[in-house]
N, C-alpha and C positions, 0 to 999 in steps of 0.2 A: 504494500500500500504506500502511496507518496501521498504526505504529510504537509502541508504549510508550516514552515516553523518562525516564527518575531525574531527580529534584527530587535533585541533590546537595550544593548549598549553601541558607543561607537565611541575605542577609547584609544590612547594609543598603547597601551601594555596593559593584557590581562594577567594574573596570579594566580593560578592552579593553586591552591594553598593558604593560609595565613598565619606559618609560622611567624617567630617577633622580626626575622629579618625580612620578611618579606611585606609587613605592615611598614616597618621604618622605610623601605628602600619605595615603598608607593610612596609614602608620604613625603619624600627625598624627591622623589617625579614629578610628583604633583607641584611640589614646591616652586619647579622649575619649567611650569607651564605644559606640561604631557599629564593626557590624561591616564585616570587610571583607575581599575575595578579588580574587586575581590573574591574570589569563591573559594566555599569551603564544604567538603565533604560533611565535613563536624555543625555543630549547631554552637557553635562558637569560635573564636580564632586563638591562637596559639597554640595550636595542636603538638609542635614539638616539643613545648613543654606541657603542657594540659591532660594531652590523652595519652600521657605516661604515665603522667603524676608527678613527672623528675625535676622535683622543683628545688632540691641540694648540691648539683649536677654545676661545675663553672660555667661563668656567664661571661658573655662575652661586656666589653666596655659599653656599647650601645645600649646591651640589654639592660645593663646596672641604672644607666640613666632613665630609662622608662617603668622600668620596675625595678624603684629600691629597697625594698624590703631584703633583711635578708632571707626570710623565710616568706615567701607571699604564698597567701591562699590561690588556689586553683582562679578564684572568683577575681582576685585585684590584678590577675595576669590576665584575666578576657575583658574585664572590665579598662586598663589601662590601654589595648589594643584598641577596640571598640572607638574609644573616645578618639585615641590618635587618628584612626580612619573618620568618623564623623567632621570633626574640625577641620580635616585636609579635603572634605565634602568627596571621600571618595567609595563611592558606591560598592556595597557587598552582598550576598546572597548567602545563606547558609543550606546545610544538607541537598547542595548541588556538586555535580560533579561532573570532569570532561568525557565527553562521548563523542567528537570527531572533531577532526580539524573540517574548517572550509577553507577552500580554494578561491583567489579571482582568477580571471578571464587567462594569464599565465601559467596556473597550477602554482603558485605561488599560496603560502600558508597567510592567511588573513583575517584570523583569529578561532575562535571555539565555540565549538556546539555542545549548548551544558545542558543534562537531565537533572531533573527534581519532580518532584509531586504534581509541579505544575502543566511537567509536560517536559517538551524542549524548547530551547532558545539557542539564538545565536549571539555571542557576544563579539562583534568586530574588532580586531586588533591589528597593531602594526607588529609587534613585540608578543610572546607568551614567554612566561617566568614560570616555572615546574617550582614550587615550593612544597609539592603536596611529598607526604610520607613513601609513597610506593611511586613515586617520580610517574604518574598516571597522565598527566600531560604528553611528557615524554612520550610517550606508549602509544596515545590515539593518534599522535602524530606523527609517527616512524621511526621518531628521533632512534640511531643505532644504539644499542645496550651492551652492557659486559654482559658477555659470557656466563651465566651460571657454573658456580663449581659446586657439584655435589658434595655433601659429607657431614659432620656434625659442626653446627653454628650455635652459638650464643642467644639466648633467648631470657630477658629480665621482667622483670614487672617490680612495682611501687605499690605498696599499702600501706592504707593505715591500720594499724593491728595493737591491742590491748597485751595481746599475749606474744610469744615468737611461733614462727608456721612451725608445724608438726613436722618432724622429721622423716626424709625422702632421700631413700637412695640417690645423689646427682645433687638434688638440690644445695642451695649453697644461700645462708639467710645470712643479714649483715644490719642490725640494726643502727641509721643513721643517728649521727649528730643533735640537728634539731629535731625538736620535737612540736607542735599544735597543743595550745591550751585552749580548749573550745567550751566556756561556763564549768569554765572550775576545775575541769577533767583533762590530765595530759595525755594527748593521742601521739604515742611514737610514730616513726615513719620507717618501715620495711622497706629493704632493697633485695631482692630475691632472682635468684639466677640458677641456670643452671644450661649446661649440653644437650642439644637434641638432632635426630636426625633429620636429612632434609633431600630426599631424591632430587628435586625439582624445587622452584618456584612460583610456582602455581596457585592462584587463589586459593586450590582445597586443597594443597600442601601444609599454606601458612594457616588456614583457617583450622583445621587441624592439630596446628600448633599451638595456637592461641588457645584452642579448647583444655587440649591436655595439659597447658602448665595454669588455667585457671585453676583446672579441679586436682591438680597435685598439688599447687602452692596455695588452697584456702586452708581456714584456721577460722575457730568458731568466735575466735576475738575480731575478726576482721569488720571495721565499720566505713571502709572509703578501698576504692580502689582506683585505676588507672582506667580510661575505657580500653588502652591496649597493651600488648606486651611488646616490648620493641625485641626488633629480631638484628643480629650483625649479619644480613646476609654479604654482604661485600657485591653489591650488585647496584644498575642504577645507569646512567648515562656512561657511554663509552668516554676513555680516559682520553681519548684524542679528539672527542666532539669540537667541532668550531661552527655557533649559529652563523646564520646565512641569510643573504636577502629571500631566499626562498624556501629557506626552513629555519626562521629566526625564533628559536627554542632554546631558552638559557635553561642551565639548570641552576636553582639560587647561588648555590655557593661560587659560581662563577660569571652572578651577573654584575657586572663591573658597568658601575654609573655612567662611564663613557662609552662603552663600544653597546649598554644597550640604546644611548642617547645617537649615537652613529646610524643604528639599525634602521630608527625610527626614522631619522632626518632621509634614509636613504628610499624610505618607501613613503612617498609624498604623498599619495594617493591609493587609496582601499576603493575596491570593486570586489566583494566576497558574487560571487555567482553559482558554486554549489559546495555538497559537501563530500568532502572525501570517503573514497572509501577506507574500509577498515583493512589497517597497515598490518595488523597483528594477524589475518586469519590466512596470508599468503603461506604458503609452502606449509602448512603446521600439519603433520601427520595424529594430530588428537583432533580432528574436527571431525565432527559428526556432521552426515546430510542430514538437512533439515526434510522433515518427512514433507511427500510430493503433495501437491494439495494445502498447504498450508500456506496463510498468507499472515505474516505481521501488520499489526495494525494498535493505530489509540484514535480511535472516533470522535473523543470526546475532547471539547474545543473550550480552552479555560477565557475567560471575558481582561483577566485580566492585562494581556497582552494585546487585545483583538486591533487596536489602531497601529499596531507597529508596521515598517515594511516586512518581508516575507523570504525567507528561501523553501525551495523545495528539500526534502530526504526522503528517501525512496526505503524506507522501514526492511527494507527486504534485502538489502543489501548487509546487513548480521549475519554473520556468516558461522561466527565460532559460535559451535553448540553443543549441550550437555544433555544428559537423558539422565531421566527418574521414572519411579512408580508415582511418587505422592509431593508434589512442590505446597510448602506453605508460605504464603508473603506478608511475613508480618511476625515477631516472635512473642508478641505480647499475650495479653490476660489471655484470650481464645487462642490467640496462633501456637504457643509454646506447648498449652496442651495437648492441641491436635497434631505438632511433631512426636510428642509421648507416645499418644495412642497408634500413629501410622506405625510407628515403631514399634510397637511393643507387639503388632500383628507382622511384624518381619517382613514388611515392605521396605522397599529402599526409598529414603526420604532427604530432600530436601528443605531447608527452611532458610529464608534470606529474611533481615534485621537492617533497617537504615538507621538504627544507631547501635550501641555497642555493649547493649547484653538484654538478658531475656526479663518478661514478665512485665513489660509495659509500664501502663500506669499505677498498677501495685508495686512495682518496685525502683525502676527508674523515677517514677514523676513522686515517688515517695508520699504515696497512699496506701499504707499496707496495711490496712483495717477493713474490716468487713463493716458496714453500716446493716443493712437487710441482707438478705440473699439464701438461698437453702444448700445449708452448708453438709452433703450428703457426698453421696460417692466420691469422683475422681479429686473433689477438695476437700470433704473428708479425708482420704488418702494420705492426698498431703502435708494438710494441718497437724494431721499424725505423725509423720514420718518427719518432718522439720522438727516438730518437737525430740523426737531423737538424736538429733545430729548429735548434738551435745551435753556435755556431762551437765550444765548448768544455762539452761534456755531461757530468755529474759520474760517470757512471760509464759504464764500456766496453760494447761495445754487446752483449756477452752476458751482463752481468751480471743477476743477478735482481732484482736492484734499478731502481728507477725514480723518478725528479722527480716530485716529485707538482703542483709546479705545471705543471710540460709537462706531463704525461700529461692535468690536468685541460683545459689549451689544446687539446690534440690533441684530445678529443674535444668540446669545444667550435667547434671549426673544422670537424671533418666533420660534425656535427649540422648544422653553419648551410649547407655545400654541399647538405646534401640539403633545404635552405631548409623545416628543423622549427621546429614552434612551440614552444619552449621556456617553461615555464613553474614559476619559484620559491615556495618559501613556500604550494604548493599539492599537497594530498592527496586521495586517494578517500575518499567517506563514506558511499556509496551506490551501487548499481549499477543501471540499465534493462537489464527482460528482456521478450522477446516469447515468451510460455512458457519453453523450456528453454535459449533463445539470449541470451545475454549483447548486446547492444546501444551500450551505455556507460555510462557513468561520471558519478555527480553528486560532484562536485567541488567542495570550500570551501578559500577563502583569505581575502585581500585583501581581495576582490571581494565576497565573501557566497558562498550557493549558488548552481551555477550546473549545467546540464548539457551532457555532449559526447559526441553520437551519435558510433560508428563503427561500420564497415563489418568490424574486427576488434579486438579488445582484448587486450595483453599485461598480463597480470597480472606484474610486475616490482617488487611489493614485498617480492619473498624471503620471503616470510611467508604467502603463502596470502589474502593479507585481502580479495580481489576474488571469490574460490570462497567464503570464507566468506558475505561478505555475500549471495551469488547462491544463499545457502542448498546448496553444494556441500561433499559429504562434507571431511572435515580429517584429520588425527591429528597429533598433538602424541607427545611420550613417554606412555606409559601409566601410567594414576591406579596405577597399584599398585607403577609401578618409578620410583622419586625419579630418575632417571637425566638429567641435559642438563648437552650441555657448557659448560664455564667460559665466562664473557663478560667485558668490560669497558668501561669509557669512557677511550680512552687522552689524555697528555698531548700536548701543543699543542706544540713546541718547532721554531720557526724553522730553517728548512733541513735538519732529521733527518727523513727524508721513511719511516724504520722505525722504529715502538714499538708490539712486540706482548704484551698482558697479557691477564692470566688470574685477576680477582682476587673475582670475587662472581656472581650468576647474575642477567638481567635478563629479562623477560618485553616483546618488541618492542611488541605491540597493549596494555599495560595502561598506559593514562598516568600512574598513578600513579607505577608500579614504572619507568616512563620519569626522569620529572620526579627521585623519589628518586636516581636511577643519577647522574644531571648533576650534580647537589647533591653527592654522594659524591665525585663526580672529584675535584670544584674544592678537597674539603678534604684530598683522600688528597693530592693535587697542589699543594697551597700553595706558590708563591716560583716555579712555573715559569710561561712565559709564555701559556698560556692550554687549556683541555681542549678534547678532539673534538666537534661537536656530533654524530655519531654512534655508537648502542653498539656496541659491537666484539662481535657474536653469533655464535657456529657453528652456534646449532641453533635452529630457528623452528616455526615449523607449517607443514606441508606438505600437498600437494593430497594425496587418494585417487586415480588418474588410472587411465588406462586398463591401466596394469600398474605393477606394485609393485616395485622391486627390489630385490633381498634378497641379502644378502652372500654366499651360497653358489651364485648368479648367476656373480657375478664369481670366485669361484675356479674355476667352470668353463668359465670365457672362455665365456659364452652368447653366440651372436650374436643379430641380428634384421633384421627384411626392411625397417623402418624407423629404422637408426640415422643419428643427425643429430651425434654427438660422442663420440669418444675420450677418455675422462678418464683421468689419471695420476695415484696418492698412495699412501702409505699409511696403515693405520686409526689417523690424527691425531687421537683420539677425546678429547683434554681432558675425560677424566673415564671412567667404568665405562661399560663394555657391559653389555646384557641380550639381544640374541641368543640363543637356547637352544643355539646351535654354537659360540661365543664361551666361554659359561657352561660349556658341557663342556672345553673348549680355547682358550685366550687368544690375542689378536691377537699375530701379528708384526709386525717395523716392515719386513719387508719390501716395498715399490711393488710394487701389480697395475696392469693395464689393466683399464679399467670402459670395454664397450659403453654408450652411452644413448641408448634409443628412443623415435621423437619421440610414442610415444602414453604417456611418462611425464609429458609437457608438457601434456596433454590433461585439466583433470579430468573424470574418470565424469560422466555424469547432464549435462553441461552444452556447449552451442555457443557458437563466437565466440566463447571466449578462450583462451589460450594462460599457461602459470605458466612464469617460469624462476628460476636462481638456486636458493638454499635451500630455496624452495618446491615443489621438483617431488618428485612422486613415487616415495619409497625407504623401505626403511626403516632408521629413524635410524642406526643402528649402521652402515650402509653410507656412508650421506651424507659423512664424509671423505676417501672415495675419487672421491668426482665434485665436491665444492666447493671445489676450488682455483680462485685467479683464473684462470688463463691457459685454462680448463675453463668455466668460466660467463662467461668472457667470448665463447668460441666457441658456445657452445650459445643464448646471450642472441645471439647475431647470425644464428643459425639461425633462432633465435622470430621476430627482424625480417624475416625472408626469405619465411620462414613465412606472417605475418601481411600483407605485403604481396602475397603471390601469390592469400591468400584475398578479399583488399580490391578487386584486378584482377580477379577472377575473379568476384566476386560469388558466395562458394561458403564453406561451412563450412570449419574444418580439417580434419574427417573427410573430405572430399571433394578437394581439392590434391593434385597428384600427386606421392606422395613420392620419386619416383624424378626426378622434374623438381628437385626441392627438393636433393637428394645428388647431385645434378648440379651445381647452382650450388655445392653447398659444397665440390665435387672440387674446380670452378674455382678455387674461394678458398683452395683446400690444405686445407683445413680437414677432407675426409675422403680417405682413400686411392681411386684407381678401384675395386681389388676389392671396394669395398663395395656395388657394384652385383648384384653374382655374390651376397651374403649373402640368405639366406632365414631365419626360426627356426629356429635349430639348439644344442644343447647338445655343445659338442665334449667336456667334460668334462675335468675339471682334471689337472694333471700329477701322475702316481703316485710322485714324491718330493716334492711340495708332504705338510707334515704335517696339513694341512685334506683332504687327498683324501677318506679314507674318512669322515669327516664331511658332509662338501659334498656328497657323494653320496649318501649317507640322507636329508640333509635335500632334495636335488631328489627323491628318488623314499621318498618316507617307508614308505607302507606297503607298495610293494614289499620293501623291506626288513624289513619287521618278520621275514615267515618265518623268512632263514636270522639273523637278528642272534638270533632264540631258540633254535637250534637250535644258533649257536653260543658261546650264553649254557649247555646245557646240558650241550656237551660240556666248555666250560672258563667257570665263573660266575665269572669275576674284574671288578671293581670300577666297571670300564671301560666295558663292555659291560651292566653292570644300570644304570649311569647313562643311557645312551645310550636303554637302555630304557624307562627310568622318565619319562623328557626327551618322547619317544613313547606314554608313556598305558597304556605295558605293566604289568600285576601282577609279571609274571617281576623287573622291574628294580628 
């Protein structure tokens, strides 16, 4: 499929990157009349220090001056970045990343084609600066590399830890110097190292890597970690590279103020006209054919961009490709579970994460309390089995509360038993379909673009983004009712593993209104030790799916022939309802039971994927009664179960038999036996609930109109002309 894609910058030097040399040396450009723009895989800048944690490590003279602390928080290094780029007014993007160079009219490089949530863009340049970690500029653009040398390399991580890691053969702990006084409590700082092996390097060499020295090197003291483990590959831009008027690709350490101000001066004029092809998939004997009949594609066209000029990309032009059973996109509250479950059914699984560990908004956005939810099977499981880890668990084993570094372990160690490909720092940005079947997943990171057939695909970005792109119905709140609940980016605070806010509204897929939210934290949050890199959303975009559930459902305990999860809350709605049942009669905080039917996981119109999490099928005003964690973590492990019986089956989800499927999740406790006995049925709500006589017009509307006018006539009070006017009657 060929794509429109926005020309949204026109700069003279982009930044792959925003390590601190690569912020100073913008703001050094900038200074001297060249423009300049930022991106950053991360959802903050200074990733060479930050997503290490390596903040004891020498600094250079520059660094000393911009950040003089001697021990600065994670938070005073993004935060002194931030502002350096704001003031020198130079434009950045966060959790975006390079996916091709473009070409003008010579085959001349003319800057880069960035993926993010929002889609693609093209950022025009005279100049690109590789500052990113895995030199990923480089890569989509040809630039020549060293050589990989096989063998055993160096691989570190940074923690903060109450205790020392437990000892491991290899491993090698080194308790730093300074230490963090964060409210009265000293948090030491771990340096942890050790040998590993490394055939290749390969995205699922290092991803690999990074998994096995997380779950060697935790420790039940652990309250802060690095998002990554740095590796010494000794690899990166060949040692004889010289940028060129027609591949002017610096790698940082060798962008020298003059010859990149030369580069610039010498290409007076930018005409991008397409975009390259992908440099990495020539000659490579790991590429997989992309199955015949398949066509790449993202249908879905973000507003944000829409007045920009345009290049074409021909989506199909992905070349490097991966094969699975079971792709999950998204590693959070639903996605992490349903890599457990595809696993633990010994299918081969992948699961890709655009930031850099599991469990979402329970543990990244550090909400790790249960408020409602029906805490049974696969989080019962859990809740259980965290309380083990350690000899001394900071809270009692019922409480709602949870460690977020165990809880992140726990599902780090059953992902790797069902020996999943874990994969960080990597989003969807694109989907393969064979007509109306969803196929897989073109995926950019690190690595550049890359594709990963499966056999079935869980859309687990809580947000709908895999039905959007596959051209599959959506709904958001409606353009006419300002209505979505409170969101926020909460603070970072060392061993408080709960801080839930409620402080401004964020739109997940717009990386503007992203990038803006993170920026907001770090100022709302100044002096604390560091903000969430994820936003704390209630309400996202959700599928159209094969039924819609609607709050007058759930007051009348509807059952169905296919339910996969019991959810518990009440209408937690941070913020107004629009409901027309609501609007005649306001929520109570009384807890329902919410039935959910696994063809709410199904969107319309589309095969081979499955939504969970926020993204499934309801409408809005109901979604607080089925989006509690201990609820999307049960139904996100149904999707795994799901998705792995259509994978062995070789069989749509329409086609799985969902009575085989509520079988395994009796096993798991997860649904009661009677739910076998359940067919469609409307028992209809309790006749002292005050939603009855509503909830009952609203399932049978125009049955009701008759007697609601007849007894609008025998008594016209206020109540009943609303009810009817709400119904499209003149009477009301």
């Amino acid at each position: 499929m060929k794509i429109k894609i926005p020309v949204i910058e026109h700069v003279d030097v982009v930044f792959a990157g925003t390590s601190v040399a690569a912020v100073q040396k913008a703001a050094e450009l900038q200074e001297m009349g060249f423009k300049c723009c930022l991106i950053s895989g991360f959802s903050y800048m200074g990733e060479d220090l930050c997503a290490f944690f390596d903040l004891q490590s020498p600094k250079s003279p520059d660094c000393k001056n911009l950040i003089p602390q001697e021990l600065p928080t994670p938070l005073e290094v993004k935060s002194a970045l931030e502002q350096k780029a704001l003031s020198h007014h130079i434009p950045f993007y966060y959790q975006t990343f390079p996916a091709r160079a473009v070409l003008d009219s010579e085959g001349k490089i003319a800057g880069l084609v960035t993926a993010n949530r929002s889609g693609f863009q093209v950022i025009e340049a005279k100049v690109i600066i590789d500052a990113s970690i895995r030199f990923s500029a480089g890569m989509v653009c040809g630039i020549p590399m060293k050589k990989f040398q096989p063998g055993r390399k160096k691989v570190e991580r940074w923690v903060l830890s109450t205790e020392a890691p437990a000892e491991h053969q290899g491993l090698s702990a080194e308790k730093l110097p300074l230490e963090y006084t964060i409210d009265s409590q000293k948090f030491p700082v771990w340096h942890l190292s050790m040998e590993m092996d490394f055939p290749d390097n390969s995205a699922k060499t290092l991803a690999e890597a990074e998994c096995a020295m997380r779950e060697i090197s935790w420790t039940a003291g652990m309250t802060y970690a690095g998002d990554q483990c740095k590796m010494a590959l000794d690899d990166g831009f060949a040692e004889d590279w010289v940028p060129t008027e027609r591949l002017p690709v610096f790698p940082i350490q060798k962008a020298d103020t003059q010859k990149v101000v030369d580069l610039i001066r010498d290409k007076k004029h930018l005409s991008p006209v397409c975009v390259a092809d992908d440099p990495q998939a020539k000659g490579s004997s790991k590429v997989v054919s992309r199955k015949s009949g398949s066509d790449i594609v993202r249908k879905d066209v973000f507003h944000r961009f829409e007045d920009c000029p345009s290049l074409e990309f021909e989506l199909n032009s992905i070349a490097r490709t991966e094969e699975t059973d079971v792709l999950v996109c998204g590693l959070g509250t639903g996605g992490a579970p349903a890599v457990i479950a595809a696993g633990r059914e010994g299918v081969h699984t992948i699961g890709i994460e655009a930031l850099y560990g599991l469990g979402g908004i329970c543990t990244l956005g550090r909400i790790c309390c249960y408020y409602y939810g029906n805490r049974i099977g696969f989080t019962r499981e859990m809740d259980d089995k965290i309380f083990q880890m350690g000899a001394s668990p900071k809270y009692p084993a019922d409480s709602p509360l949870n460690n977020i570094e165990w809880k992140q372990q726990f599902l780090l160690q059953e992902c790797r038993k069902g020996h999943a490909d874990l994969r960080f720092g990597t989003l969807a940005a694109a989907v393969a379909m064979d007509g109306n079947r969803v196929t897989g997943v073109a995926a950019v990171g690190n690595q550049g673009l890359f594709l990963i057939q499966a056999k079935a695909v869980v859309d687990a970005s809580g947000n709908a983004d895999l039905t959007a792109m596959a051209g599959g119905e959506t709904d958001m709140s409606s353009p006419e009712e300002p209505a979505i609940q409170g969101a926020a980016v909460a603070p970072l605070v060392p061993n408080n593993d709960y801080t839930n806010s409620d402080y401004q509204f964020i739109c997940d897929h717009d990386v503007l209104d992203f990038t803006r939210a993170m920026v907001m934290s770090r100022g709302k949050f100044a002096g604390t030790f560091d903000t969430s890199p994820i936003a704390d959303t209630r309400e996202r975009r959700r599928i159209v799916g094969q039924i819609t559930l609607q709050p007058q459902d759930f007051y009348a305990h509807r059952c169905y022939s296919d339910t996969i999860n019991i959810a518990t809350s009440n209408f937690d709605t941070h913020g107004f309802t629009i409901h027309s049942m609501f609007l005649l009669k306001p929520t109570t905080e009384d807890a329902h039971f919410a039935k959910v039917p696994f063809r709410a996981l199904l969107p319309r119109g589309l095969e081979g994927i499955i939504a969970t999490g926020l993204g499934i099928s309801a409408h809005r005003d109901c979604m607080p009664l089925i989006r509690m964690q201990p609820d999307i973590q049960n139904h996100g492990y149904a999707a795994g179960l799901a998705a792995a019986a259509a994978a062995k089956e070789n069989k749509t989800f329409h086609e799985i038999s969902i009575r085989d499927l509520q079988k395994k999740l009796i096993e798991e406790k997860c649904l009661p036996e009677e739910i076998l006995q359940e067919t469609d049925a409307i028992p209809g709500p309790d006749e002292k609930d005050p939603h009855c006589m509503l909830s009952n017009v609203f399932l049978h509307p125009q049955e009701s109109i008759p007697s609601l006018k007849k007894q609008f006539a025998e008594n016209p009070d206020p109540d009943t002309a609303a009810l009817l006017a709400f119904l499209g009657e003149k009477d009301g």
